[in-house]
Wavefront OBJ file of the C-alpha trace (Angstrom):
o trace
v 21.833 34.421 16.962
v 24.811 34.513 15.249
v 25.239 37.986 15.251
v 25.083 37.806 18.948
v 27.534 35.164 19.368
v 30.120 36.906 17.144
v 29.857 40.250 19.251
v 30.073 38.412 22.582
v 33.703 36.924 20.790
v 34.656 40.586 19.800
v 33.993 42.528 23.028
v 36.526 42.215 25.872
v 34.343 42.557 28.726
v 33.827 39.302 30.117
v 30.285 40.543 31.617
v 29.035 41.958 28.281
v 30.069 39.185 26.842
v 28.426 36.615 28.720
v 25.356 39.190 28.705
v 24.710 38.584 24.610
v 25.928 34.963 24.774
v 22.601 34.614 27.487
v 20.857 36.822 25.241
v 21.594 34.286 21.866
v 20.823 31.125 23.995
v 17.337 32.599 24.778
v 16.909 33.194 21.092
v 17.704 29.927 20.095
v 15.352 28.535 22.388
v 12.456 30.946 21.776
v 13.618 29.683 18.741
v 12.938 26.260 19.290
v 9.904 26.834 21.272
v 8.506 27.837 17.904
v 9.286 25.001 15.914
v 7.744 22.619 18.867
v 4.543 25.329 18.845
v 4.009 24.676 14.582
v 5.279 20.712 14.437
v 1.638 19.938 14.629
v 0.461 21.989 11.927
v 3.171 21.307 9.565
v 5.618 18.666 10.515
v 6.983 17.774 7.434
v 8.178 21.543 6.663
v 9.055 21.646 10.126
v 11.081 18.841 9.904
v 12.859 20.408 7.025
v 13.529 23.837 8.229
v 14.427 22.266 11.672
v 17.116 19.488 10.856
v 20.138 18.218 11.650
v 23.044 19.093 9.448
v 24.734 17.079 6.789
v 26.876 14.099 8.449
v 30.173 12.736 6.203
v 27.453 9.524 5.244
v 25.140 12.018 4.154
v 27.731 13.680 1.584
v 29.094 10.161 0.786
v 25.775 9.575 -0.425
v 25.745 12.607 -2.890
v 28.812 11.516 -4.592
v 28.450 7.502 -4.366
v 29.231 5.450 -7.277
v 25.540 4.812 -7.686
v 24.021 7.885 -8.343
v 24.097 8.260 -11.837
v 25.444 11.936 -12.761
v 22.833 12.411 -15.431
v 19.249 11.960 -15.595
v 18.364 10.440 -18.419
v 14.792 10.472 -20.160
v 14.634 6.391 -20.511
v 10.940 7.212 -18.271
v 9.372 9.045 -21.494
v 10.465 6.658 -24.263
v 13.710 8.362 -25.579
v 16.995 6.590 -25.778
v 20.023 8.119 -23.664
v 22.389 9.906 -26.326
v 23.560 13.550 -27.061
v 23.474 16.050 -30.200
v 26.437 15.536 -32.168
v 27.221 19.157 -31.388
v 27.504 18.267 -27.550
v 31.236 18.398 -26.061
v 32.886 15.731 -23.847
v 33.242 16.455 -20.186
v 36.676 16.182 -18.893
v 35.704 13.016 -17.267
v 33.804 10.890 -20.743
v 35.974 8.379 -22.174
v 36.036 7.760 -25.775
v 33.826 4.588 -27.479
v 36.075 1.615 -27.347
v 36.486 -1.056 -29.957
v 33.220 -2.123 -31.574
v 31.558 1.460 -30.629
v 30.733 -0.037 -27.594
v 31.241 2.767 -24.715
v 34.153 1.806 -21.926
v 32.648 0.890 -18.508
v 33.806 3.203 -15.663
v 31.892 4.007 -12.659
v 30.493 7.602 -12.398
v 32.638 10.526 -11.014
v 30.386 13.161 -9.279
v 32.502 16.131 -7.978
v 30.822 18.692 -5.498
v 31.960 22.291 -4.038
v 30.200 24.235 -1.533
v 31.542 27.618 -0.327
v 31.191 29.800 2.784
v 31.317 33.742 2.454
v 32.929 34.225 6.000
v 33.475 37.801 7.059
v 37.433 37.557 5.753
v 37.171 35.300 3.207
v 35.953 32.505 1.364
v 36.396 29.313 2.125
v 35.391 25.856 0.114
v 35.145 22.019 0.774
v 35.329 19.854 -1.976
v 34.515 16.598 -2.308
v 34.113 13.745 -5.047
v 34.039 10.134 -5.522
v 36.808 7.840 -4.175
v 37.647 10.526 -1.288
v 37.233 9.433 2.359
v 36.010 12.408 3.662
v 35.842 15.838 2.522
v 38.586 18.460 2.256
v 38.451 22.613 3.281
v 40.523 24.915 0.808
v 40.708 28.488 2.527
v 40.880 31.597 -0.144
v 41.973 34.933 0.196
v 38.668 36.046 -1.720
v 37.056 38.537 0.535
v 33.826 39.835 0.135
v 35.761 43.018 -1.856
v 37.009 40.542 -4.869
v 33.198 39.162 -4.646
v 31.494 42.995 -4.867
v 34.016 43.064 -7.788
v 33.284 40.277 -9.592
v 29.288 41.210 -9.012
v 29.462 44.428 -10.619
v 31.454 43.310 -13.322
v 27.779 40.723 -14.627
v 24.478 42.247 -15.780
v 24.236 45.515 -16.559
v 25.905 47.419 -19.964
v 28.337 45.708 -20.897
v 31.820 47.651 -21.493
v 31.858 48.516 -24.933
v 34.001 47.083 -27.634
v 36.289 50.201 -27.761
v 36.419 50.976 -24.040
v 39.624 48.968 -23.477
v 40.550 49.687 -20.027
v 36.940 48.594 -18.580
v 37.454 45.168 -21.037
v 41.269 44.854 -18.857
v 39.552 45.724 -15.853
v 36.595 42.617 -16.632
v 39.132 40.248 -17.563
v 41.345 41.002 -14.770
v 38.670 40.807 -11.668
v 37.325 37.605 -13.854
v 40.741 35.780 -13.524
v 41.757 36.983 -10.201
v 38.404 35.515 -9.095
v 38.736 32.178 -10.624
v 42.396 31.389 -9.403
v 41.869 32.703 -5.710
v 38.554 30.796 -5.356
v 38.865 27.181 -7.664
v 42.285 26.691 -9.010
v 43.601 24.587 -5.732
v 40.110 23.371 -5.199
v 39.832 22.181 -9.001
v 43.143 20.776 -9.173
v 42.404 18.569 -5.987
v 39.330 17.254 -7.719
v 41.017 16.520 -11.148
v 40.105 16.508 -14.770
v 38.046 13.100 -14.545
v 34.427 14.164 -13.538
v 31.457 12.905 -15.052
v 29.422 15.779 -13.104
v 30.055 19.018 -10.720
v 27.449 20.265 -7.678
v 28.127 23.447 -6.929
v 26.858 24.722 -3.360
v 26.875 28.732 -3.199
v 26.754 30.709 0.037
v 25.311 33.945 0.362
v 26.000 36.779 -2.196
v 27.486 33.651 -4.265
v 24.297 32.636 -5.412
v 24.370 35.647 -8.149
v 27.506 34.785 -9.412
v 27.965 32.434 -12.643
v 30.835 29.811 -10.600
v 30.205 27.827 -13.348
v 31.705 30.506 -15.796
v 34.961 31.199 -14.065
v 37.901 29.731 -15.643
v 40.767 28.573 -13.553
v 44.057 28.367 -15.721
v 42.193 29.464 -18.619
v 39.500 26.483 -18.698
v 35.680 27.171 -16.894
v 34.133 25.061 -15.506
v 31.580 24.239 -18.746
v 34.659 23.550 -20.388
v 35.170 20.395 -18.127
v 32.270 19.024 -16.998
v 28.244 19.309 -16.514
v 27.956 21.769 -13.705
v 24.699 22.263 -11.605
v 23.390 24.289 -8.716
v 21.973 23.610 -5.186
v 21.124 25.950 -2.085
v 22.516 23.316 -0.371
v 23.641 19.435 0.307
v 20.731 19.091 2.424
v 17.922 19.898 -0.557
v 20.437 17.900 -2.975
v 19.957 14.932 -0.564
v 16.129 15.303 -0.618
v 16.070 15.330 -4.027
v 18.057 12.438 -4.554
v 15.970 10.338 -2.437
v 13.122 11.229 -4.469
v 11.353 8.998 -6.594
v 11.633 9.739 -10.328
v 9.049 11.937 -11.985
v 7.167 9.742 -14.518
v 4.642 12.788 -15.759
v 3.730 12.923 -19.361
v 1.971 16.088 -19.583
v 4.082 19.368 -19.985
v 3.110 22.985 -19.404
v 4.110 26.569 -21.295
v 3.016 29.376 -20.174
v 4.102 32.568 -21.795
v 3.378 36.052 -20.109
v 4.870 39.448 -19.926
v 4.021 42.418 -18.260
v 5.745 45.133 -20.322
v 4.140 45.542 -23.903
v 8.035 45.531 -25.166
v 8.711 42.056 -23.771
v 5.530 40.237 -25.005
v 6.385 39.314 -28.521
v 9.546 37.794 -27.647
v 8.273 35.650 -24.562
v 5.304 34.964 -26.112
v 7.120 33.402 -29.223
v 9.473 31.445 -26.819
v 7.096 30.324 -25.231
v 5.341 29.049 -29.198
v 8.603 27.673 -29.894
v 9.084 25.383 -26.952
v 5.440 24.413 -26.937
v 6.104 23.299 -30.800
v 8.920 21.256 -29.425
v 7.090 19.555 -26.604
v 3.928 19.038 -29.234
v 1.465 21.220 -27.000
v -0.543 24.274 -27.108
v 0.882 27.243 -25.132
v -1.160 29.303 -22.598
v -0.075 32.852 -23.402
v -1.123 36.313 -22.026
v -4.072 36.398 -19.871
v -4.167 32.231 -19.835
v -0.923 32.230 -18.330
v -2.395 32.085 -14.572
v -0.683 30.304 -11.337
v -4.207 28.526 -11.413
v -2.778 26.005 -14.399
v -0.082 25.322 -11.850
v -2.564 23.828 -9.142
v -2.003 27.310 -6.898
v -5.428 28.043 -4.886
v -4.915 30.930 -2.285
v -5.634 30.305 1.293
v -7.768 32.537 3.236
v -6.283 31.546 6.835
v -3.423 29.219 8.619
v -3.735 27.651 11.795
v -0.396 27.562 11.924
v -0.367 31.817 12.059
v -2.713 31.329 15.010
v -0.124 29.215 16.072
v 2.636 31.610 15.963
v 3.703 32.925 19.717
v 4.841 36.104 20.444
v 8.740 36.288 19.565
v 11.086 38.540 20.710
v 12.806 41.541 19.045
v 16.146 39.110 19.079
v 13.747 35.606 17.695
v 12.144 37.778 15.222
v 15.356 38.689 13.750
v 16.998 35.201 14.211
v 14.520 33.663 11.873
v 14.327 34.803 8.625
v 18.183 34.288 8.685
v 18.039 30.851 9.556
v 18.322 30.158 5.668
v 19.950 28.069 3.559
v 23.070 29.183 5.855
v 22.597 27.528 9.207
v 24.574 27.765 11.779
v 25.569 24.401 13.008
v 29.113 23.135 12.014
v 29.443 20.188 9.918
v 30.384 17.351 12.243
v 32.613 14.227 11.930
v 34.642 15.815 8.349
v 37.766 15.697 9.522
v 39.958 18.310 11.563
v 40.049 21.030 8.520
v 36.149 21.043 8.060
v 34.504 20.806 11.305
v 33.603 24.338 11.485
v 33.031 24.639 7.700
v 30.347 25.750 5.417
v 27.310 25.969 7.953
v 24.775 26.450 5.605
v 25.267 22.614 4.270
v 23.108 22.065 7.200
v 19.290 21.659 5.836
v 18.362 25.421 4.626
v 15.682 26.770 7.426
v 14.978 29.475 4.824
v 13.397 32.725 6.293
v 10.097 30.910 6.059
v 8.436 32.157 8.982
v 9.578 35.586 7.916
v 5.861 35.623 6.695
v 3.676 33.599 8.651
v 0.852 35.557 6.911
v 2.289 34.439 3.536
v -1.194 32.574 2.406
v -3.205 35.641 2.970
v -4.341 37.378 5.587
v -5.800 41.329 6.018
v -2.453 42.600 5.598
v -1.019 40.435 2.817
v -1.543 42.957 -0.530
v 0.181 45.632 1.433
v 3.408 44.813 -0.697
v 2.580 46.622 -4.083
v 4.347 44.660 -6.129
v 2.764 41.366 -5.157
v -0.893 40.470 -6.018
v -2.824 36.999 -5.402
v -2.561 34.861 -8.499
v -4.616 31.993 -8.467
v -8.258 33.303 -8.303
v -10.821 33.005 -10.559
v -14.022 30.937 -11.785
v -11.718 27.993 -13.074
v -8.880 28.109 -10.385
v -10.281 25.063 -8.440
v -10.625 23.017 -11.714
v -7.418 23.776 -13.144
v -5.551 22.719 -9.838
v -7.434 19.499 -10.130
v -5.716 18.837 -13.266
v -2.161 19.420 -11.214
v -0.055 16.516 -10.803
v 2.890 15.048 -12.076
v 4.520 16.933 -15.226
v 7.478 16.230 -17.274
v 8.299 20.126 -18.095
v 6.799 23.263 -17.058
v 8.713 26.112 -18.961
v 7.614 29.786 -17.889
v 8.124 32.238 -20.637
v 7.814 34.752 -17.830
v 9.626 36.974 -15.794
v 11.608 36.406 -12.618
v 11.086 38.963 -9.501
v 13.888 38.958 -7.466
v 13.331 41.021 -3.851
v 16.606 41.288 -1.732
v 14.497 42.369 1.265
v 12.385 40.071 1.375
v 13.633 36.908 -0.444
v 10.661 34.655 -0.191
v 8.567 37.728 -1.825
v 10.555 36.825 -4.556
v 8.457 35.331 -7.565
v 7.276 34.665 -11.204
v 5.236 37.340 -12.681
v 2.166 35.617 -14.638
v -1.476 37.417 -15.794
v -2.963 37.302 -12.208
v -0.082 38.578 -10.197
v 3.153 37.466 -8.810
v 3.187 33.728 -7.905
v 6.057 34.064 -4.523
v 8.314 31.847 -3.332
v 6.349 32.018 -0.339
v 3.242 30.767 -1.965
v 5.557 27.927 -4.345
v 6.709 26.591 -1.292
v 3.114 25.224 -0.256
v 2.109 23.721 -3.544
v 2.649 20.432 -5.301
v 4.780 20.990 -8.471
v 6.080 17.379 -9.202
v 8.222 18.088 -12.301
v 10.921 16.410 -13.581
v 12.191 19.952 -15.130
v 11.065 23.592 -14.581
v 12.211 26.879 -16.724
v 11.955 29.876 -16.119
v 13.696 32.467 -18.939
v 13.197 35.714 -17.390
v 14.658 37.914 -14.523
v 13.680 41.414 -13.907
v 15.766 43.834 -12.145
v 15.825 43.017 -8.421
v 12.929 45.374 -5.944
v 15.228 46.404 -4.223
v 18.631 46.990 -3.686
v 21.362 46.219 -2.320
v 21.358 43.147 -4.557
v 22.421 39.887 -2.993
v 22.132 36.037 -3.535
v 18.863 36.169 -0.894
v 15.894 36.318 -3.913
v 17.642 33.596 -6.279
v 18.098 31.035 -3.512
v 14.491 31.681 -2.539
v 13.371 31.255 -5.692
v 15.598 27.939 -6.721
v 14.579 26.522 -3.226
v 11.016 26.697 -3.555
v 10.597 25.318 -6.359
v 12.740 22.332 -5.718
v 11.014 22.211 -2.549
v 7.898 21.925 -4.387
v 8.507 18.929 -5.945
v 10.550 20.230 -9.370
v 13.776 18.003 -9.568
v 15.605 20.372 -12.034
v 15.423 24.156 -11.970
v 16.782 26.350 -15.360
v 16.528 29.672 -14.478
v 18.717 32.875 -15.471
v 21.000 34.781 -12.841
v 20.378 38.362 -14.449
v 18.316 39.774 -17.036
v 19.175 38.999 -20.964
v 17.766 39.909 -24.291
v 14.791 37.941 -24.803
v 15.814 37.123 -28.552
v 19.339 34.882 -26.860
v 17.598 33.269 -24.333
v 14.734 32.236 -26.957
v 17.650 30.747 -29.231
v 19.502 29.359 -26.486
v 16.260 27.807 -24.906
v 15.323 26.308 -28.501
v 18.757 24.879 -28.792
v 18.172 23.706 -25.084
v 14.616 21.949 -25.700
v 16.384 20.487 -28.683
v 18.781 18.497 -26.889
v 16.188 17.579 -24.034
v 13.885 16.012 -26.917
v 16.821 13.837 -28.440
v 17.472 12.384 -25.070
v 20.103 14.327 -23.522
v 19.743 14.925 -19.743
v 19.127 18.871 -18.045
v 22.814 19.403 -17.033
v 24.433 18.237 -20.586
v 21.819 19.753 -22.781
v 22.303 23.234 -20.682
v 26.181 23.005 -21.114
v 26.083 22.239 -24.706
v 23.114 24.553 -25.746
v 25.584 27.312 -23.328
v 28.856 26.506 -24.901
v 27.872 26.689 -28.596
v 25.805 30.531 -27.367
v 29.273 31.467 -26.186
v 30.919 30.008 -29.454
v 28.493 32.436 -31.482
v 29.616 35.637 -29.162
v 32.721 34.600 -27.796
v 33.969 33.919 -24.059
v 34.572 38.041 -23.831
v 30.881 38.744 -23.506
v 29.702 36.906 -20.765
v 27.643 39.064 -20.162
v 25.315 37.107 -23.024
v 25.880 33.311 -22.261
v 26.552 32.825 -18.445
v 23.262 33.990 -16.575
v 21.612 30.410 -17.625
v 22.041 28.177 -14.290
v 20.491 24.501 -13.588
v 20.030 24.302 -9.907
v 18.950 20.662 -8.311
v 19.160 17.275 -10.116
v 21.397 16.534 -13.172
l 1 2 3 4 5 6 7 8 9 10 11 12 13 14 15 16 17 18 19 20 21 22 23 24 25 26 27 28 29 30 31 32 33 34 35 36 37 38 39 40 41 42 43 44 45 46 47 48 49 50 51 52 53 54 55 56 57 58 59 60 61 62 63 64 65 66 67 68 69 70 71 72 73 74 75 76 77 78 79 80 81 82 83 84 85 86 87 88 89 90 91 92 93 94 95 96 97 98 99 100 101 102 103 104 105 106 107 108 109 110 111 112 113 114 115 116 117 118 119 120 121 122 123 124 125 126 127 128 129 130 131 132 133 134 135 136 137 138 139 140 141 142 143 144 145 146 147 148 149 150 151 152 153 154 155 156 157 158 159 160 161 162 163 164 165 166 167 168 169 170 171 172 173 174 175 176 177 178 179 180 181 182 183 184 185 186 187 188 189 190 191 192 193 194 195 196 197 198 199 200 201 202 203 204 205 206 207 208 209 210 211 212 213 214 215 216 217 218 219 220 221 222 223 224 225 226 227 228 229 230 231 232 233 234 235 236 237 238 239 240 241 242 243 244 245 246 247 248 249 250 251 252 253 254 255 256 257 258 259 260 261 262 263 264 265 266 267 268 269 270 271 272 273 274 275 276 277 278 279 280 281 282 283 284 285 286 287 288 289 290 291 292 293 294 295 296 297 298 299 300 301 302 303 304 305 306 307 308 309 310 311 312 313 314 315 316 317 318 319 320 321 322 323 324 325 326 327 328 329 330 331 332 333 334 335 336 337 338 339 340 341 342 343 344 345 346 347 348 349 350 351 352 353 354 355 356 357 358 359 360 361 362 363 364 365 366 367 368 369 370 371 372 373 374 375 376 377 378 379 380 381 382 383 384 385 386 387 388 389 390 391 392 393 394 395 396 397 398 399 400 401 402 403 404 405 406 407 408 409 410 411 412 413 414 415 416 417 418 419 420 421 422 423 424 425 426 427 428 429 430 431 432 433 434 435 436 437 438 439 440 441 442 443 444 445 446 447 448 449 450 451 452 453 454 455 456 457 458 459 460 461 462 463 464 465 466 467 468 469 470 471 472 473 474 475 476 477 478 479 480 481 482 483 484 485 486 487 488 489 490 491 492 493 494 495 496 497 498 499 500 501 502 503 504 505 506 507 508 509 510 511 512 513 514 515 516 517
């Protein structure tokens, strides 16, 4: 729909012109039409995909006084505090006299950005403001290809100085152009940072980039959302009050199962279970049980070429404007609005003849004790997957977590119950296909946020399997003496990058927490 609006601006005939802006109103309708035709079968998802966008009250609410910009563990019996290790944020006062820490209301800080055809553009907002504020950038989706192929990968090496210049230079050019007026709006005093990507964004480690020489770690907690509308839900969520935790610790490739598997030992040492490794490590022990039908597929009319296309774009970029946020943001980040995220892209996603024709994806969840184990489902405090990510750019909601009975999708995720106060996943295999994008790691964060996780650790790009068991360890460590997600994550990140310095990023940016502090 979009797509047809922007060529109806473009083309100077007035008749072709009205022609595709008839043809995009029809789509949005048939569009609509849709959404009426499943509301019965599905309203709550419906309601979700469907929404309204985010009003000024509804970001107000994200960075209010009263939402605490940690999540402490006070629900399992440990007492708030932090490793000695840990590093002030920009924003923590010192103890005062006594020991006794100085009272100050919270400062929560967010940024979403828009990939626009030309150029970036971000809206920033934190506590005390009125209303939001739009920062345009001259970052173009060139400087963002850039700064993409300069993460994953081989690493230049240590002698190949002008690739090292060339890293640096696309690194800093990057973190001016996009944050440095956006950062310095915001100030130094933040108790937390939300960070809303757009698009190809979602790859990128924001949270790395260092305007005027200091990154974003270096000042405060940073986490991730697809949008403001799943960072709403989740804050009106009740807390997760689960005692039980979950490992499971799986790996296709022979190469990658000692490592995994001993991650996925060490953090079950940590959390004082047993670990379900290899073969054990089934979606079943997650509650998943295939379906074998949908009414809501028999539901499905018969769309148009244009409606077909229209909706697995929907997204966590829709198209409405923000309203009522001031005259510099009213046409603004669009995909603030709640995420309608290709879901009916497969409306065969629970099964269905044709559902194995993707080779890559089997159905996990079968087998004799499948029904009993999802009995057992309900509210955890962690579920840490010592398995690997699959990230498909053509298909985002294919995207998935490999375990012993196939590859459990973000299609599939999004139907099932995981009410977790924290999930982690370590691994992330090379993307299915290519061009790579943001597509499969917004998927991936959304459905499992959608499906009832509050916190999401997950890695942007692949990394040895030896750092991200150290850096995990350090990270479990932190979460066991009481720090919350966001801290622990920065502190277990910051003393990685201490160990191989800020000019290998390469090594300690990939690790991400998207959703709740």
């Amino acid at each position: 729909m979009r797509s047809l609006t922007a060529a109806a601006c473009r083309i100077r005939d007035p008749d072709q012109a009205a022609a595709l802006i008839r043809r995009a109103r029809a789509t949005q309708a048939e569009v609509e039409a849709l959404w009426r035709r499943l509301e019965p079968f599905a309203a709550d998802d419906v309601a979700l995909y469907r929404g309204t966008p985010q009003t000024k009250s509804d970001l107000n609410a994200l960075i209010s006084p009263g939402r605490h910009p940690e999540g402490r563990r006070s629900e399992t019996g440990h007492s708030p505090g932090k490793a000695a290790e840990d590093r002030p944020s920009a924003g923590e006062h010192p103890a005062g006299q006594g020991g006794h820490s100085t009272a100050r209301t919270p400062q929560t800080g967010m940024l979403g950005f828009y990939l626009g055809a030309d150029a970036v553009t971000v809206l920033a907002h934190r506590t005390g403001w009125v209303e939001p504020r739009a920062f345009a950038t001259t970052v173009d989706q060139a400087l963002v290809a850039d700064f993409a192929a300069t993460i994953g990968g081989d690493r230049p090496g240590l002698l190949d100085i002008d690739a090292r210049r060339h890293r640096l230079g696309v690194w800093r050019r990057m973190a001016d152009l996009l944050m440095k007026d956006a950062l310095e709006a915001l100030g130094d005093d933040l108790d937390h940072l939300h960070l809303l990507p757009h698009g190809a964004l979602h790859r990128l480690p924001l949270h790395a980039l260092a305007p005027d020489g200091r990154s974003l770690f270096d000042r405060f907690p940073v986490t991730y959302a697809p949008s403001a509308a799943t960072l709403s839900r989740l804050a009106r969520r009740d807390p997760v009050h689960g005692s039980r935790s979950l490992v499971l610790g799986h790996a296709a490739d022979p190469a990658d199962r000692p490592a995994l598997e001993a991650a996925a030992e060490d953090t079950a040492t940590l959390l004082g279970i047993h670990p379900h490794l290899g073969q054990a490590a089934t979606a079943a022990l997650l509650g998943f049980q295939p379906h074998t039908g949908s009414d809501a597929t028999a539901a499905m009319p018969h769309l148009s070429q244009d409606a077909t296309a229209a909706m697995p774009r929907l997204s966590p970029d829709a198209t409405a404007p923000m309203p009522h946020l001031g005259p510099d943001t009213t046409t603004v980040m669009p995909h603030l609005g709640p995420e309608a995220t290709a879901a009916m892209r497969g409306s065969q996603s629970h099964a269905g003849p044709d559902a194995t024709a993707d080779p890559h994806v089997t159905h996990p969840g079968t087998g004799p004790d499948a029904t009993a184990a999802a009995q057992q489902a309900g509210s955890w405090d962690v579920i840490h997957l010592s398995c690997h990510g699959v990230l498909d750019q053509r298909d985002p909601f294919g995207s998935g977590i490999r375990l012993a009975d196939g590859v459990l999708t973000a299609r599939q995720i999004v139907s099932m119950n995981l009410n977790a106060r924290l999930v982690v996943l370590t691994g992330c295999e090379t993307p299915l296909s290519t061009p790579a994008s943001g597509d499969g790691v917004a998927a991936l964060v959304h459905a499992l946020l959608h499906a009832g996780a509050r916190s999401v650790l997950l890695t942007l790009w692949p990394v040895s399997a030896e750092i991200t068991r150290a850096l995990v360890r350090d990270f479990h460590t932190r979460l066991r003496d009481g720090t919350g997600p966001a801290r622990a994550l920065r502190g277990a990140v910051l003393e990685l990058r201490d160990l191989y310095g800020s000019a290998e990023p390469g090594l300690w940016a990939p690790y991400v927490l998207a959703g709740l502090p």
